[in-house]
N, C-alpha and C positions, 0 to 999 in steps of 0.2 A: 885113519879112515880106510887107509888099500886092502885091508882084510877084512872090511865089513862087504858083505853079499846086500844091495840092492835088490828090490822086484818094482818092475814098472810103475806099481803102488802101491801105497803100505795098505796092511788090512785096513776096514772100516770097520763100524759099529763105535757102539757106546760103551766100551770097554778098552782097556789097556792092554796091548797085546806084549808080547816076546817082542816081537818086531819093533813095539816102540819102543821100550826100555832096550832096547839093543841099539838105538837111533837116536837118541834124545838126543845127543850131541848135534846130529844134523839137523834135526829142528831146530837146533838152536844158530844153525850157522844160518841156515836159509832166513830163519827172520832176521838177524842180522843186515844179512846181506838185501834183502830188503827195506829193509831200515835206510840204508845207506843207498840204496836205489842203483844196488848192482846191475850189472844186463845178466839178464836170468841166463845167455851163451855161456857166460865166463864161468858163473855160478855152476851150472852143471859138468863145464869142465872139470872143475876144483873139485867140487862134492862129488859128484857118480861116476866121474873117471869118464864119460863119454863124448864124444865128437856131436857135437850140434848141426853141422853142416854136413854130416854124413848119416845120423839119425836123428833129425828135425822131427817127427812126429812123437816118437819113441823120447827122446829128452824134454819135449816140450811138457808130456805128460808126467814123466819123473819131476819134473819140476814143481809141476802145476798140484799133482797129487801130492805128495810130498808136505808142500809148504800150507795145503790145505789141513794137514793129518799135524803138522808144526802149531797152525790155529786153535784147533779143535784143540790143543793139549794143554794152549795157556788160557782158552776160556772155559773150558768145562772139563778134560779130562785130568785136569792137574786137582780136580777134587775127589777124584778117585784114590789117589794115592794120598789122602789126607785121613 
């Protein structure tokens, strides 16, 4: 994952972007790790490489969009690619 390039959110919309198919792995860790009722600090450590306690706003949103754009993919966007 150290050579994948983050953006503070993945695109939106009702389509399947580059971005996700370049990410899917990390949706899948994020659910995971919600699954298991990670602390979403540790989570953003692991996944986007970034300090929580040095950019709390900034990782909080990586997280929160992210794991949003992870949803979206196992309830509706995974029938795009069918």
């Amino acid at each position: 994952m150290a050579n994948l390039k983050f953006l503070d959110a993945p695109p939106g919309g009702d389509a399947i972007t580059p971005y996700d198919e370049a990410h899917h792995d990390t949706y899948w860790r994020l659910l995971d790790a919600e699954t298991e009722k990670a602390d979403w600090k540790e989570v953003v450590k692991l996944i986007f490489g970034i300090d929580p306690d040095q950019e709390t706003m900034r990782a909080r949103k990586m997280h929160d969009s992210h794991l949003a754009r992870a949803r979206w993919m196992t309830q509706t966007g995974y029938r795009k690619l069918l």
